[in-house]
N, CA and C of each residue as an Amber inpcrd file, in Angstrom:
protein
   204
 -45.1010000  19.8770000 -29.0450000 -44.1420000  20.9650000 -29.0360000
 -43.5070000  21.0740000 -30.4180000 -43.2650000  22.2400000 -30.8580000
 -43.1820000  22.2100000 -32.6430000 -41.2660000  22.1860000 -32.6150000
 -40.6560000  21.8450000 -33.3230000 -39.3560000  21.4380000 -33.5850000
 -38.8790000  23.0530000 -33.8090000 -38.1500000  23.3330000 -33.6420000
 -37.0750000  23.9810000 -34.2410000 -37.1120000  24.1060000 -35.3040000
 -37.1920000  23.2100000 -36.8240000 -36.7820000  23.2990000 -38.2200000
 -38.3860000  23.9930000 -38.6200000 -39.4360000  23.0290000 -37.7390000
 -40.7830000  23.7370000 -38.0220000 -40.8970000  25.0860000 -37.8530000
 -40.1290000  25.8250000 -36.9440000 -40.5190000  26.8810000 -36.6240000
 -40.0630000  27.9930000 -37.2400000 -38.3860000  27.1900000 -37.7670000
 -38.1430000  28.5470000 -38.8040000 -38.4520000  28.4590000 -40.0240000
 -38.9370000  27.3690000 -40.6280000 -39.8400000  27.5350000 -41.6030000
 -40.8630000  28.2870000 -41.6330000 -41.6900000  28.4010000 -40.6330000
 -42.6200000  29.0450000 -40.3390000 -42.7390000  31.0310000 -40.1710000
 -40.9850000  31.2520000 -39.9660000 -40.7050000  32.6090000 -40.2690000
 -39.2990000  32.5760000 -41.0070000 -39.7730000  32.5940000 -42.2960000
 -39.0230000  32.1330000 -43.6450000 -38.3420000  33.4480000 -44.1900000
 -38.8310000  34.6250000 -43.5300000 -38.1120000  35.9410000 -44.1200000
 -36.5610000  35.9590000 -44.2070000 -36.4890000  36.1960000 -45.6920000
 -34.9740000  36.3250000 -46.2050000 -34.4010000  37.3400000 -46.0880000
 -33.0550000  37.9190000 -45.9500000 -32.6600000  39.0420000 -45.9370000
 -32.9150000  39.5850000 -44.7930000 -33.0220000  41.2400000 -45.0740000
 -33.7590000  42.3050000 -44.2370000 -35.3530000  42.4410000 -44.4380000
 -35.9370000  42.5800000 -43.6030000 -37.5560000  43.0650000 -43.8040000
 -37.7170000  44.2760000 -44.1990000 -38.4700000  45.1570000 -45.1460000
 -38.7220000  46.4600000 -45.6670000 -38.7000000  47.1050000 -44.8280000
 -37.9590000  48.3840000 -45.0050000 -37.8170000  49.3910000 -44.1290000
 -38.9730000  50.1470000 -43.5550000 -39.0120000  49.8080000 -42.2540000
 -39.8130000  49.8290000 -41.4090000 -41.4200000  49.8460000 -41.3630000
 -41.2040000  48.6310000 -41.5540000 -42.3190000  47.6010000 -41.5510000
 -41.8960000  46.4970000 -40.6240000 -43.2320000  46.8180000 -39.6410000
 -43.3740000  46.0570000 -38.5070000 -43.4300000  44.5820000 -38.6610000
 -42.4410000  43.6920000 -38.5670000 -42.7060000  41.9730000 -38.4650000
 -42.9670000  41.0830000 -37.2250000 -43.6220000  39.7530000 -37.3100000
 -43.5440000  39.3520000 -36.1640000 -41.7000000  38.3750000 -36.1860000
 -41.2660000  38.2250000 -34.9900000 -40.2530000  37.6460000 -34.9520000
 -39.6570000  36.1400000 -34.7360000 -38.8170000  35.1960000 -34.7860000
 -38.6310000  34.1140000 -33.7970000 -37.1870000  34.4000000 -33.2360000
 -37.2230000  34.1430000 -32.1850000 -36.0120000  34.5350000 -31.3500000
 -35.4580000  32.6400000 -30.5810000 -34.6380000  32.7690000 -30.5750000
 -33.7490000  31.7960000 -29.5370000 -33.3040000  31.8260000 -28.6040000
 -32.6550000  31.2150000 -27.8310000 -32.3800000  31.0070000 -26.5560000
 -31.8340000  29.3210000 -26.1490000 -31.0260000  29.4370000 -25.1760000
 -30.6570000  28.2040000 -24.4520000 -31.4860000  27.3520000 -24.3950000
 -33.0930000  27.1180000 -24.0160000 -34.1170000  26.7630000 -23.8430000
 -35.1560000  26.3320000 -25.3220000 -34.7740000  27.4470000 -26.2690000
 -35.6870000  27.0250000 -27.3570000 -35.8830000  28.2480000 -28.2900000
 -36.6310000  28.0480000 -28.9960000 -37.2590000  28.9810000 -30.0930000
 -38.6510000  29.4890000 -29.4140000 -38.4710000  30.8430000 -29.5150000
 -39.7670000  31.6140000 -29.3860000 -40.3420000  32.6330000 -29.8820000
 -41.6490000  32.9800000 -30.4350000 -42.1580000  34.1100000 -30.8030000
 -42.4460000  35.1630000 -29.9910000 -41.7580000  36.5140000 -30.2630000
 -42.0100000  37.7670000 -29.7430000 -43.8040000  38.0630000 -29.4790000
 -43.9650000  38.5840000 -28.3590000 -45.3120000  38.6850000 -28.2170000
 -45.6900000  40.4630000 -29.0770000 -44.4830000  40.9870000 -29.3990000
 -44.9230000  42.4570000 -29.9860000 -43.9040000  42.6490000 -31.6000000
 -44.9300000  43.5100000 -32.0830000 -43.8670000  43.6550000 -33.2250000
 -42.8350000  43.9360000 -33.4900000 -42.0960000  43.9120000 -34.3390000
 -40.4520000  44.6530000 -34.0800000 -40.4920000  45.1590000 -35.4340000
 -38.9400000  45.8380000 -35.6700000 -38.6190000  46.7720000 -36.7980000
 -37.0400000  46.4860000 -36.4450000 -36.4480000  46.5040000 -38.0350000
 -35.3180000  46.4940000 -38.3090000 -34.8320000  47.4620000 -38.8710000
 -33.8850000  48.3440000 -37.7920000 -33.1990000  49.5980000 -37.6640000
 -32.1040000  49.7200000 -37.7580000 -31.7650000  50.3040000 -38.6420000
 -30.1140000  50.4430000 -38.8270000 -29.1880000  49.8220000 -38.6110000
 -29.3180000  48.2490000 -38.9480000 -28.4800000  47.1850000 -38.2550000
 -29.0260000  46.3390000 -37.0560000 -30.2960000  46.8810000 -36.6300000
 -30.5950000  46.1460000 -35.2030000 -32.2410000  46.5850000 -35.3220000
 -32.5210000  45.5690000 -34.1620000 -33.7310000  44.5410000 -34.2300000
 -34.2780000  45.7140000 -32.8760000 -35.7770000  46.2670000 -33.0660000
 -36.0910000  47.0590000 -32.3330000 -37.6460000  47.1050000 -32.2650000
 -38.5310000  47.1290000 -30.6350000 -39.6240000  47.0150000 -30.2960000
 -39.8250000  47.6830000 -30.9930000 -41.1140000  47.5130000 -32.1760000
 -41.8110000  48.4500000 -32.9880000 -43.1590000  49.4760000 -32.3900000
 -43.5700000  49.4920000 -30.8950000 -43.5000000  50.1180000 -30.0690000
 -43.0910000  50.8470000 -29.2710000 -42.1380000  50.7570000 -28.3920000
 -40.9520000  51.4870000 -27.3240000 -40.0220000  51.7430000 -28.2880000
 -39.5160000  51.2510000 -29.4490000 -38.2590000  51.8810000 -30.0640000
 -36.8210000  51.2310000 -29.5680000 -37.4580000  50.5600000 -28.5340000
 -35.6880000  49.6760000 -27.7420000 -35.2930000  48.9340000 -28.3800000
 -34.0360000  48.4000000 -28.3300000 -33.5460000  47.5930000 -28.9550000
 -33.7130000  45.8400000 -28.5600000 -33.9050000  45.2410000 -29.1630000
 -34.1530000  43.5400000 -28.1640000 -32.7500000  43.0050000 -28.2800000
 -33.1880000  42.5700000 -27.0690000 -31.7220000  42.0040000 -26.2790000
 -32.2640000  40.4800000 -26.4920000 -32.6180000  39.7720000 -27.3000000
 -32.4310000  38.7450000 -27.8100000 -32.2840000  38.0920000 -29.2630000
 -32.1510000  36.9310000 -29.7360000 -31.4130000  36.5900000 -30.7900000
 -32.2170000  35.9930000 -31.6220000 -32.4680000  36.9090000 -33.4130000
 -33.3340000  36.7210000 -33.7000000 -33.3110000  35.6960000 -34.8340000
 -34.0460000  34.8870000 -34.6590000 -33.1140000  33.7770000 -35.7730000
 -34.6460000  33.5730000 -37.1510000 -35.7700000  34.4720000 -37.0980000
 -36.7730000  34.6770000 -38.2630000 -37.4380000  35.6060000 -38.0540000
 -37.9280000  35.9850000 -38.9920000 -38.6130000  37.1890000 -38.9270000
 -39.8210000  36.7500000 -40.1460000 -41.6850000  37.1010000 -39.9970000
 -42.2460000  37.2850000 -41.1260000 -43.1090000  38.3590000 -41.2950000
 -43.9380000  38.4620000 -41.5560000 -44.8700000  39.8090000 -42.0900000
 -45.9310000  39.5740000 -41.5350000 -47.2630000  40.0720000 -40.4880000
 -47.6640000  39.6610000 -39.5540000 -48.5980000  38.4240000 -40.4770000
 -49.5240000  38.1000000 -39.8460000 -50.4180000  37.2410000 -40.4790000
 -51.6520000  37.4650000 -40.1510000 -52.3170000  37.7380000 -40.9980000
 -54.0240000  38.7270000 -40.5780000 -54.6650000  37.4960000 -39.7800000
């Protein structure tokens, strides 16, 4: 099971991600660190399915640029 410190190393994005350009994410929770199964986009202050356009209702603690 990969640590926590491994994982946000692993989505090292600083700042904001380029305007709208789709990243993959790591999100948190009570339970742990997890990767979003879909892309997202960072919108006007907030973190949004780069598909549906919704906003995610969870807490995003990395973000990187997908990985081919």
């Amino acid at each position: 099971m990969a640590t926590r410190e491994r994982r946000l190393a692993e989505f090292n994005g600083h700042g904001e991600p380029p305007p709208d350009q789709p990243v993959q994410v790591l999100c948190e929770d009570q339970s742990g660190t997890y990767q979003l199964p879909f892309a997202c986009r960072f919108v006007a202050g907030e973190w949004r399915n780069h598909e549906s356009g919704s906003m995610l209702e969870a807490t995003v603690v990395g973000w990187r640029l997908p990985r081919s």
